[in-house]
C-alpha positions, 0 to 999 in steps of 0.5 A, a space after each residue: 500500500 505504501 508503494 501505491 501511494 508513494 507512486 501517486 505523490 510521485 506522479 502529482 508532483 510530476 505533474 504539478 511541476 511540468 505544469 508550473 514549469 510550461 506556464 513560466 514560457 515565454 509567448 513565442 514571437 510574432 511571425 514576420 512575413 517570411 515564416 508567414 509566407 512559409 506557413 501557407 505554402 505548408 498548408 497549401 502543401 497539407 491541404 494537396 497531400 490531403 486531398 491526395 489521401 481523399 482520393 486514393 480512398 476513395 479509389 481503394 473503396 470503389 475497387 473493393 467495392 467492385 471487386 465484392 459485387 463482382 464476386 457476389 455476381 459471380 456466386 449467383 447472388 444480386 448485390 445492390 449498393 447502398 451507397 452512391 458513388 464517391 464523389 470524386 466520381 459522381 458528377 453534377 447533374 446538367 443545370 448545376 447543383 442540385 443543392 441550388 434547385 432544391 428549397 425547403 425540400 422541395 424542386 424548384 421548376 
């Protein structure tokens, strides 16, 4: 019971002085236009790599996808997806959005 107890002081402590020690740091200094010009490429950078990985999932699901249905077809049995089509793939119907022809849940004519 000792040793419980001395290990939970121990881990107060550690915690009480990482805190008191992270709340002494100084602000970090303001960016020039450098680091800021820096920054965004970084995050255009991000931004493509993950719309990169987005695509690539998608990609991957669809071929699983396809690969299960035409396994399911070939053992006889009819498979229909529940799920539209990713939208990498699906494409806007002629008129535009959908979303801009639809109000209140109902069709524009």
């Amino acid at each position: 019971m000792t040793t419980t107890l001395r290990a939970l002081i121990a881990a107060g402590l550690v915690v009480f002085f990482f805190g008191w020690a992270v709340a002494k740091l100084p602000p970090p200094p303001p960016m020039d236009e450098k680091a800021k010009a820096a920054a965004e490429e970084k995050k255009a950078k991000d931004a493509a790599a993950a719309e990169a990985a987005k695509a690539a999932q998608a990609k991957a699901e669809d071929r699983v996808v396809a690969r299960y249905m035409a396994e399911q077809k070939a053992k006889g049995k009819t498979v229909t997806p529940q799920m539209g089509s990713t939208p990498m793939q699906a494409a806007p119907a002629k008129g535009g959005s959908t979303d801009a022809k639809m109000k209140d849940g109902k069709a524009k004519k």
